[in-house]
N, C-alpha and C positions, 0 to 999 in steps of 0.2 A: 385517320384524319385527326385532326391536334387544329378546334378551333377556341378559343378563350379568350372573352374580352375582359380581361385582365390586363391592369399596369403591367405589370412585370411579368413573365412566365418562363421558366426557364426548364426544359423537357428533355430528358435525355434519355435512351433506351438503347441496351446492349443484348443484342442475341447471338449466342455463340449455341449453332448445333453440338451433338455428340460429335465426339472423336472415338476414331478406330484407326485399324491398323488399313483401312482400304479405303478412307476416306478422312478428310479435316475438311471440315467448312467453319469459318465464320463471318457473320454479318454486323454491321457496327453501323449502331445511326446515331448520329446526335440531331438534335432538335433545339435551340434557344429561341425566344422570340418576348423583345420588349414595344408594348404598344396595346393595340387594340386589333382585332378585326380580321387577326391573321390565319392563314390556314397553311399547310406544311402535310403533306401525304410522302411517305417513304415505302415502298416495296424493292425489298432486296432476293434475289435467288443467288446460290453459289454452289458448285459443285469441286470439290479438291478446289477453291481457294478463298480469295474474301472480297466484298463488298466495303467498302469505305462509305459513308455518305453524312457532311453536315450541311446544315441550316441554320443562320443566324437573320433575324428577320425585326428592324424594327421602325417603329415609326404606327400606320396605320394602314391596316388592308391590304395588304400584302400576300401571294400566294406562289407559293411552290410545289411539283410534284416531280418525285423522284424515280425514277424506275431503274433497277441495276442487275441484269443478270450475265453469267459468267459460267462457262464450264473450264475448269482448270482456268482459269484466268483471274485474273484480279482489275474490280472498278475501284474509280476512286473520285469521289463528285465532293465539291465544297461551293457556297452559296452564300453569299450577303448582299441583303436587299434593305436599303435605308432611304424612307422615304412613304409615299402614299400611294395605293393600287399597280404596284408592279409585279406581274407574274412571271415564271420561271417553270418552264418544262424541258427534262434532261430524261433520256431512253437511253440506256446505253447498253448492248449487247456484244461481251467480248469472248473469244476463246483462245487457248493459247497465251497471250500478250497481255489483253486486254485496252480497258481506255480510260481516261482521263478528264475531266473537264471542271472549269472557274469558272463564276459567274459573279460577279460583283456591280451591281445597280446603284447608283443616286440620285434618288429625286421623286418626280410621278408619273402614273401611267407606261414606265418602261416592260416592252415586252422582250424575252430574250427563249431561245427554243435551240435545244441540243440533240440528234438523232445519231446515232457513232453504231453502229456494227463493225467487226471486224475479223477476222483470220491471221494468225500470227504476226499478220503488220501491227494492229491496233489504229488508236487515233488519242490524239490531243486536241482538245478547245478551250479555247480561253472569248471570255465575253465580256466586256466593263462598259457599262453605260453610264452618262453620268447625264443628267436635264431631264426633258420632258415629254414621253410621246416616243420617245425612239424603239425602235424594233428592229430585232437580231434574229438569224439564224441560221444555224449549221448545218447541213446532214455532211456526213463522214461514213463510207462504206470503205473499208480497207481491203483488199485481195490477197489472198495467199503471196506471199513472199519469201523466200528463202533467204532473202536479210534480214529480215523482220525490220523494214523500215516501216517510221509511222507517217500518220497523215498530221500535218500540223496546221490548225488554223486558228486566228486572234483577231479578234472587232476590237476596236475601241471608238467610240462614237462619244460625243461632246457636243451637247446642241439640242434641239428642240427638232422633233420630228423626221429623225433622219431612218433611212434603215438599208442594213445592210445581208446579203445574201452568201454564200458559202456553202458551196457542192465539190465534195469529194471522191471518186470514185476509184479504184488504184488503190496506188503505197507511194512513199516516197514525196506527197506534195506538201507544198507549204506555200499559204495564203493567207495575206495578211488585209484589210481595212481598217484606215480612218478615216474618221469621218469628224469634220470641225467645224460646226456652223450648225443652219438649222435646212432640215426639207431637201437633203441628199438623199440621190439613190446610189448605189454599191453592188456589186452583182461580178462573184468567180465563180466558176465553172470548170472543174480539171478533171481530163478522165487519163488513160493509161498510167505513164510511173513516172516522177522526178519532173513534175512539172512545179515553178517557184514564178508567182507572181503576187506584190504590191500595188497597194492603190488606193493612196493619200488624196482626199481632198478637201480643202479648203474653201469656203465661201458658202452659199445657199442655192438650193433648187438646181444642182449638180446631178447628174444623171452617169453614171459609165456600168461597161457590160467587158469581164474578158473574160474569154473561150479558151482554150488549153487545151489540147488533146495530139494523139501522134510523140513524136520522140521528145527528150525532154528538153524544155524549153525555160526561158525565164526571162520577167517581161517585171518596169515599175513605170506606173504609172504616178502623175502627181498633177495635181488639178489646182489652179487658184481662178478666182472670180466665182461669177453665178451664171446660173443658166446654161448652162455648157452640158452636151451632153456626147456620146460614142458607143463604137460596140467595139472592138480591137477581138479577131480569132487571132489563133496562134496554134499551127500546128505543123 
C-alpha cells in the first residue's frame, strides 16, 4: 500500500525474479503520484512471463488497486487518474495470450472496474472518463480459441453521472460505449464468438440494453435526446 500525504511523490518499484534455464519471470510496477490522500496497491504473479503495471495519480484522494496474474502470459495495465476521489479496480488473469487494459480518469468521484480472465484469446479494455460521478465496468472472460482472437472493449463517458456496463463472454467481440451528456445508462452483453456492437449516446437520462449471443452478429446503436430508453437482443 503506497499512502503519503505528500506534495509530490513519486514511487517506483522493480521486481524481477530469478532466471533459469526452466523459468524467467519478471514483474515491473511503477507507481507516481502528485497531490495528497492517495493510495495505489499493485500485486503482481507471473509464471514464464511478465507483468507490466503503472500508476500515475494526481490531484487529491485518489485510489487504485492492481491485481495481475499470468501463467506463461504476459499483463500489461497503465492508469491515470487526475482529479479528486476516483478509484480504479483492474484483476486481470491471463494464460497463454494474456490481457491488456487503460484507464484514464478526469475529474471527481469517477469509478471505473476491470475483470479480464482469459485462455489463449485474451482480452483488451480501455476506459476514459472524463466529469463527475461516472462509473465503468468491464468483465471480459475470453474462451479457448484456436485464433487466439481477443475480446475488445472501450468506454468513453463525458458527463456527470453516467455509467456504463460491458460483459464479455467468448473470443472474437468487440464493444464499444459512449456516452455524452450526464445520468446515462449503457449496458453489452456478448456471449459465444464474433459478436461486434456500438452504442453512442447523446443527451441525458438515456437508458439502453444490447444482448448478443448465437452466430456472429453486429448491431450500432446511436441515441440523441433524453429520456429514451430499450433493450435490443440479437442473436
Amino acid at each position: 500500500m503506497v499512502s503519503k500525504p505528500f506534495f509530490f511523490l513519486v514511487a517506483s518499484a522493480t521486481a524481477a525474479a530469478s532466471l533459469s534455464a526452466a523459468q524467467a519471470t519478471e514483474n515491473i510496477s511503477s507507481i507516481e503520484q502528485i497531490g495528497i490522500g492517495h493510495t495505489a496497491d499493485i500485486v503482481q504473479k507471473g509464471a514464464a512471463g511478465m507483468n507490466t503495471a503503472r500508476v500515475k495519480q494526481s490531484g487529491a484522494s485518489n485510489a487504485a488497486a492492481i491485481i495481475q496474474e499470468g501463467s506463461g502470459a504476459q499483463n500489461r495495465m497503465s492508469l491515470d487518474q487526475d482529479g479528486a476521489a476516483n478509484t480504479a479496480n483492474v484483476n486481470q488473469n491471463g494464460n497463454t495470450i494474456g490481457n491488456d487494459a487503460e484507464l484514464l480518469q478526469l475529474g471527481q468521484g469517477n469509478s471505473a472496474s476491470v475483470g479480464q480472465t482469459g485462455d489463449s484469446g485474451g482480452n483488451f479494455a480501455s476506459i476514459v472518463q472524463q466529469g463527475g460521478l461516472n462509473a465503468a465496468t468491464v468483465n471480459q472472460n475470453a474462451a479457448m480459441d484456436a485464433l487466439a482472437r481477443k475480446n475488445f472493449a472501450a468506454i468513453d463517458q463525458n458527463g456527470d453521472g453516467n455509467r456504463a456496463d460491458i460483459i464479455q463472454n467468448g473470443s472474437g467481440h468487440d464493444a464499444e460505449i459512449l456516452q455524452d451528456g450526464s445520468d446515462n445508462n449503457g449496458t453489452i452483453e456478448q456471449t459465444d464468438n464474433d459478436q461486434k456492437a456500438i452504442l453512442k449516446q447523446f443527451g441525458d437520462n438515456n437508458s439502453w440494453t444490447i444482448q448478443q449471443s448465437g452466430a456472429a452478429g453486429a448491431l450500432t446503436v446511436e441515441q440523441f435526446g433524453s429520456g429514451g430508453g430499450i433493450t435490443i437482443t440479437q442473436f
